[in-house]
PyMOL Python script that loads the backbone (N, CA, C, O; Angstrom):
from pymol import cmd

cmd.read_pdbstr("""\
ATOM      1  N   UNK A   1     -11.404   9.592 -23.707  1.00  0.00           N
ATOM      2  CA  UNK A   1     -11.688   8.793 -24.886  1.00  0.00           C
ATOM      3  C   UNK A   1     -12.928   7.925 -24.714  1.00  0.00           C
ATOM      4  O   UNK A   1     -13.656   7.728 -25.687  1.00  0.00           O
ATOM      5  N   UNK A   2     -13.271   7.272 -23.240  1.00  0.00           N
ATOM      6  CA  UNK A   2     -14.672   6.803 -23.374  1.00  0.00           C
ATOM      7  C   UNK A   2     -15.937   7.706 -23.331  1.00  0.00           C
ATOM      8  O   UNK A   2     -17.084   7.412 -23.666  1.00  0.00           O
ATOM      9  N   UNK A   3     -15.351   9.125 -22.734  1.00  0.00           N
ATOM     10  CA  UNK A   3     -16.899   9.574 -22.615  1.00  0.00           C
ATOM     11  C   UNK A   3     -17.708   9.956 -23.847  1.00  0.00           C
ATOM     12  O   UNK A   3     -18.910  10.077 -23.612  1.00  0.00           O
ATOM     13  N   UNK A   4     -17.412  10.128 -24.843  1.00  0.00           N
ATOM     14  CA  UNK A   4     -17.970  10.896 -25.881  1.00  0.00           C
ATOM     15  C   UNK A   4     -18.517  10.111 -26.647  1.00  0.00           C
ATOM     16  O   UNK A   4     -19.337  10.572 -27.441  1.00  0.00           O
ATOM     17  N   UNK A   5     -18.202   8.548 -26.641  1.00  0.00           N
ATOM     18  CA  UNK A   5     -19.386   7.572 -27.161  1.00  0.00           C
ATOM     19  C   UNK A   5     -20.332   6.800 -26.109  1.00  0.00           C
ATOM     20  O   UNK A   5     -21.417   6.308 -26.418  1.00  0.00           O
ATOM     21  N   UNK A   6     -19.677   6.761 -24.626  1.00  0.00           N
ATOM     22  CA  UNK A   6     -20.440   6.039 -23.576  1.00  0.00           C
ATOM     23  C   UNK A   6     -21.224   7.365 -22.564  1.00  0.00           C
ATOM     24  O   UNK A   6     -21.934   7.129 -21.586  1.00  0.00           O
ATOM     25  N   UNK A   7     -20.904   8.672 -23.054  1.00  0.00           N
ATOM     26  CA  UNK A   7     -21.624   9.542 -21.716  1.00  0.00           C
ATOM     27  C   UNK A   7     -21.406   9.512 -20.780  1.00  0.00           C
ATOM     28  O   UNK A   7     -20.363   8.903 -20.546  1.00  0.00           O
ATOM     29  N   UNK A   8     -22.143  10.093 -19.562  1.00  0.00           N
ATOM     30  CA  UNK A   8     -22.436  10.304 -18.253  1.00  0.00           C
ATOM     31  C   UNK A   8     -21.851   8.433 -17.530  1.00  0.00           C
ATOM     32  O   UNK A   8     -21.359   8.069 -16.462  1.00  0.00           O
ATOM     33  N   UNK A   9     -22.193   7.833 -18.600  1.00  0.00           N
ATOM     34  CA  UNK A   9     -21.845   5.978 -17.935  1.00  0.00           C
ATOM     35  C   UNK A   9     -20.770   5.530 -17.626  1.00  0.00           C
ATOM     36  O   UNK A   9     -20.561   4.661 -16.779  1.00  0.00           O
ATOM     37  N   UNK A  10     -19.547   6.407 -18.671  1.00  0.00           N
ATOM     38  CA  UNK A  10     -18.389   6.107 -18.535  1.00  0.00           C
ATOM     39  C   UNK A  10     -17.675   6.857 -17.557  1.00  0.00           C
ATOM     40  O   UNK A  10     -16.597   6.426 -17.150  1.00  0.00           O
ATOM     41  N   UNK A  11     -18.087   7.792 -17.186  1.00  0.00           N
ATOM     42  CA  UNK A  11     -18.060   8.933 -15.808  1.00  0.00           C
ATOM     43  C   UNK A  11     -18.286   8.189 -14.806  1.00  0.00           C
ATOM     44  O   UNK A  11     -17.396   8.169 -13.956  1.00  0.00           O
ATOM     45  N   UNK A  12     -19.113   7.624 -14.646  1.00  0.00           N
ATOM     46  CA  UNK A  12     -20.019   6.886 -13.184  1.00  0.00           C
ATOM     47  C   UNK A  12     -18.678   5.561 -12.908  1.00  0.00           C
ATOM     48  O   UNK A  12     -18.079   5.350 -11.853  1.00  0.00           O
ATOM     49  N   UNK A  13     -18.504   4.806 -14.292  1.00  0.00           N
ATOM     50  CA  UNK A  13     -17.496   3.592 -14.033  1.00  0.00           C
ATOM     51  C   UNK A  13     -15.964   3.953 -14.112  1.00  0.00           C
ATOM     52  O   UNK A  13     -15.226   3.166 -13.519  1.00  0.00           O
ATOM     53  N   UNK A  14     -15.247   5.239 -14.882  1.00  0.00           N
ATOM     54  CA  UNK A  14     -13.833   5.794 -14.542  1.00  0.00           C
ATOM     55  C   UNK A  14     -13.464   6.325 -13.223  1.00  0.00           C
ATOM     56  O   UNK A  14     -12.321   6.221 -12.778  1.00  0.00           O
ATOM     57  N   UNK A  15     -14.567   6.976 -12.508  1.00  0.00           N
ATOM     58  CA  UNK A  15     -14.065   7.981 -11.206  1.00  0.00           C
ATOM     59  C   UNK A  15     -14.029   7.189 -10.468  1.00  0.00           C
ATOM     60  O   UNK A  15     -13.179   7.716  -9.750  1.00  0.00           O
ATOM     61  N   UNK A  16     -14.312   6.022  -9.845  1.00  0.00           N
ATOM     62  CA  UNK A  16     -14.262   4.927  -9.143  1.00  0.00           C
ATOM     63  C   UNK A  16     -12.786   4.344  -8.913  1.00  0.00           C
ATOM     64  O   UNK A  16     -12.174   4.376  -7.845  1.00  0.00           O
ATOM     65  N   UNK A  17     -12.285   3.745 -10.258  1.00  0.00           N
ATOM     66  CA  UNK A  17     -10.847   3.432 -11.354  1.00  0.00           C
ATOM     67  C   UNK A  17     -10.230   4.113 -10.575  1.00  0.00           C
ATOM     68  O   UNK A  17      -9.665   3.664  -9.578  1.00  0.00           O
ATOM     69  N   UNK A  18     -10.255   5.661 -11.023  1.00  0.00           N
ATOM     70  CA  UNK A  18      -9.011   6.502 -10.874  1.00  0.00           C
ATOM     71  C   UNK A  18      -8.736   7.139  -9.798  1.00  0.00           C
ATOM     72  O   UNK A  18      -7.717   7.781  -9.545  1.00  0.00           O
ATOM     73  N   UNK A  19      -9.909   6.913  -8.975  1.00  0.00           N
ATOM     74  CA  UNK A  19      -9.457   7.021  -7.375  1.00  0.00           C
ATOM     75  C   UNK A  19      -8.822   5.556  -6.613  1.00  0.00           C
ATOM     76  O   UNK A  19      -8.080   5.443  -5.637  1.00  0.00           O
ATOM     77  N   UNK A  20      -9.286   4.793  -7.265  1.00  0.00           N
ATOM     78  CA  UNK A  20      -8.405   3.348  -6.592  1.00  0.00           C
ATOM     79  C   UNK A  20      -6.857   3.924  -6.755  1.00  0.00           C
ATOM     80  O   UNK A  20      -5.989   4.098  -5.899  1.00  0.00           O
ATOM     81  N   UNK A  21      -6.849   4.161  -8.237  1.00  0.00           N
ATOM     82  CA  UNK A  21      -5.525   3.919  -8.591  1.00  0.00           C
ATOM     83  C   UNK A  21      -4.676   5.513  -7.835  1.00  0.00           C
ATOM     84  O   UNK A  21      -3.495   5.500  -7.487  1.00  0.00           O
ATOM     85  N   UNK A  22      -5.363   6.454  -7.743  1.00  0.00           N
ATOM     86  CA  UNK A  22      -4.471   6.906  -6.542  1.00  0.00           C
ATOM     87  C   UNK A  22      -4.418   7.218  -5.436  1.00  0.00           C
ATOM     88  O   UNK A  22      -3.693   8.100  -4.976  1.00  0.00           O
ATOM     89  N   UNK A  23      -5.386   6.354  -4.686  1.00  0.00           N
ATOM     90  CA  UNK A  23      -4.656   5.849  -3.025  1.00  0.00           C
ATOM     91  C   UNK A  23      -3.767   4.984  -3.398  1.00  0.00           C
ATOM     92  O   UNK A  23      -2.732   5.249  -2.787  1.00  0.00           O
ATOM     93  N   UNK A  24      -3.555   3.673  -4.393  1.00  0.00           N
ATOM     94  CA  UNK A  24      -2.932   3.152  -4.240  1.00  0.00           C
ATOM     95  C   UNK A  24      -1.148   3.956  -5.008  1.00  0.00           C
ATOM     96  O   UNK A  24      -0.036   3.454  -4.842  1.00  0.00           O
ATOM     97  N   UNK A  25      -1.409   5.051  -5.675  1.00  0.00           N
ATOM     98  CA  UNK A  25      -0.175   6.317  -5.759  1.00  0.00           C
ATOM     99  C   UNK A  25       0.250   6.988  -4.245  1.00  0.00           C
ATOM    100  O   UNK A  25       1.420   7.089  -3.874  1.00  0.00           O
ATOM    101  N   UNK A  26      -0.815   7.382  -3.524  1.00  0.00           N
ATOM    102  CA  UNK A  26      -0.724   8.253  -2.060  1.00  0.00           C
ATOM    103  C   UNK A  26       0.148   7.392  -0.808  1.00  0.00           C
ATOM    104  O   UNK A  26       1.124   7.708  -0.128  1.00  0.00           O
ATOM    105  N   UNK A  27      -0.745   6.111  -0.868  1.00  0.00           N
ATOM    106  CA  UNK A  27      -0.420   4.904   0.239  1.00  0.00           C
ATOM    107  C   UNK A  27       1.463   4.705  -0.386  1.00  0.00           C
ATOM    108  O   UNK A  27       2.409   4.650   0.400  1.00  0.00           O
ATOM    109  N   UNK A  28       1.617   4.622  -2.056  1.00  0.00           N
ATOM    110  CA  UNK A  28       3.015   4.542  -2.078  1.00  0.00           C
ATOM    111  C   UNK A  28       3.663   5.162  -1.746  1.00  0.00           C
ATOM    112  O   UNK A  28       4.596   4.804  -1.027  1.00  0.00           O
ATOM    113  N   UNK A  29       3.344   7.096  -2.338  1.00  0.00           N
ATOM    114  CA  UNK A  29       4.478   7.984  -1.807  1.00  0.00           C
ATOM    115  C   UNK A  29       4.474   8.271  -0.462  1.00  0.00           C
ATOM    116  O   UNK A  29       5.422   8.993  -0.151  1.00  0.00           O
ATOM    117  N   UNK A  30       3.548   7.882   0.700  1.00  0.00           N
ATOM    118  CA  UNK A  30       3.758   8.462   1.741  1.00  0.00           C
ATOM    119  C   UNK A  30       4.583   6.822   2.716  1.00  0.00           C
ATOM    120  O   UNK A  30       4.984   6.847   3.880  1.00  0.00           O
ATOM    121  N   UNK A  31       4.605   5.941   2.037  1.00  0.00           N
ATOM    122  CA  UNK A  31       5.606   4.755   2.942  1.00  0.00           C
ATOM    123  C   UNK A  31       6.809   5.009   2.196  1.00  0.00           C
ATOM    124  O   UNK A  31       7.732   4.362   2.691  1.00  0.00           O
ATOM    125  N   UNK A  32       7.284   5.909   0.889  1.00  0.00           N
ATOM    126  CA  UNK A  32       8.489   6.284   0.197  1.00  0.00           C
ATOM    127  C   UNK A  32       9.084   7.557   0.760  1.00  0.00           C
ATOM    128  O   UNK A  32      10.259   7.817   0.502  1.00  0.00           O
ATOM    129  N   UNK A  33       8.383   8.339   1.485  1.00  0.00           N
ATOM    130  CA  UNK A  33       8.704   9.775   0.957  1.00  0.00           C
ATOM    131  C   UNK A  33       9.413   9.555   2.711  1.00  0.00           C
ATOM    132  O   UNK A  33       8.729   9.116   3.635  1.00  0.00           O
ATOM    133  N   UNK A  34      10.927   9.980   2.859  1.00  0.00           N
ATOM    134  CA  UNK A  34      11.555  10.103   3.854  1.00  0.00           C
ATOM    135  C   UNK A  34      11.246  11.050   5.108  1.00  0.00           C
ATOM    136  O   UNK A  34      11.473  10.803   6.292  1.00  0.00           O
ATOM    137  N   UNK A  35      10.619  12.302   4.497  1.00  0.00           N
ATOM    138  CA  UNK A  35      10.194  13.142   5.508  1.00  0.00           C
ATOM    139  C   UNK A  35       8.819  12.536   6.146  1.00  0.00           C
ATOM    140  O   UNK A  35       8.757  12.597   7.374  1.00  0.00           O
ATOM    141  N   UNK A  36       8.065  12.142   5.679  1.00  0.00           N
ATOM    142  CA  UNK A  36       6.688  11.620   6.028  1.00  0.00           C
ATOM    143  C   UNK A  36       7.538  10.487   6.890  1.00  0.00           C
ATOM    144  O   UNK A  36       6.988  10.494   7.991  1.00  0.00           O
ATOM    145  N   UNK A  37       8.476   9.641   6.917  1.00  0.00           N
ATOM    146  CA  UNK A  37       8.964   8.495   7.946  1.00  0.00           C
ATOM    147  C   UNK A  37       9.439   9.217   8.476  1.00  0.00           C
ATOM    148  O   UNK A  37       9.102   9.108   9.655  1.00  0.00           O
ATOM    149  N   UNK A  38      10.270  10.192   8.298  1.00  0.00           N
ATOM    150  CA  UNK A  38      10.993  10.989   9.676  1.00  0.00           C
ATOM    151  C   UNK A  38       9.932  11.469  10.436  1.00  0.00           C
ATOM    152  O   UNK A  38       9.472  10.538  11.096  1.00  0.00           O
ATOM    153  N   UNK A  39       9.324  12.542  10.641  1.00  0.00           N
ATOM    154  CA  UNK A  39       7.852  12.602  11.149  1.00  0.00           C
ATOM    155  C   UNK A  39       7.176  11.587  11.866  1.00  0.00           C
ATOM    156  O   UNK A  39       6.575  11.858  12.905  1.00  0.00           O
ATOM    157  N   UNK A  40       7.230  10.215  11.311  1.00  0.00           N
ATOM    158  CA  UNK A  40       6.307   9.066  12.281  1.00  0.00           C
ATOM    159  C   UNK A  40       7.440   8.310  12.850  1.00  0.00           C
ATOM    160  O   UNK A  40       7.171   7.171  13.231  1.00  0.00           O
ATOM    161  N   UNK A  41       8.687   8.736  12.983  1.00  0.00           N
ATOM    162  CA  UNK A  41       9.761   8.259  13.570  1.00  0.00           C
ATOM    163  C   UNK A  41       9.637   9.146  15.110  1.00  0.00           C
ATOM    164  O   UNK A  41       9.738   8.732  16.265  1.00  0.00           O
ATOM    165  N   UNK A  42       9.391  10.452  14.594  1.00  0.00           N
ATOM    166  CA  UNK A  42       9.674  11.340  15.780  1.00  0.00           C
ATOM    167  C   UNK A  42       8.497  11.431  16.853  1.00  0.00           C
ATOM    168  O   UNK A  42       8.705  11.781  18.015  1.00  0.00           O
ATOM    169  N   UNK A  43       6.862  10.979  16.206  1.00  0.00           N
ATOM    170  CA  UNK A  43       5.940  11.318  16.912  1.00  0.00           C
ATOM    171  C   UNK A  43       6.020   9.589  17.683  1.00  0.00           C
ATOM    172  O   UNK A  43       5.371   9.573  18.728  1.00  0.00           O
ATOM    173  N   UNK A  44       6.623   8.329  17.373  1.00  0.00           N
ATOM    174  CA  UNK A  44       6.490   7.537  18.170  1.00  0.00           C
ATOM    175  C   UNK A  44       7.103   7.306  18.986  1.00  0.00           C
ATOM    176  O   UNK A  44       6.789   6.397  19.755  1.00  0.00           O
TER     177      UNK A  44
END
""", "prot")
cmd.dss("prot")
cmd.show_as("cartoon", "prot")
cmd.util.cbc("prot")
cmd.orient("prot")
């Protein structure tokens, strides 16, 4: 919805956004996800 009145500008300032917002998705599911703790249970 922003690119088609802001262009290439609104590209440059969203991909930034929407990679914050999912490490901060990744960093959640991998301190949630039980097998990923079983795994760093077993390698320590």
């Amino acid at each position: 919805f922003l690119i088609p009145p802001f262009g290439y500008t609104a590209v440059i300032w969203c991909e930034p956004i929407i990679w914050c917002a999912m490490t901060l998705q990744l960093v959640y599911s991998f301190a949630k996800n039980p097998y990923i703790r079983e795994i760093k249970a077993i390698k320590a």
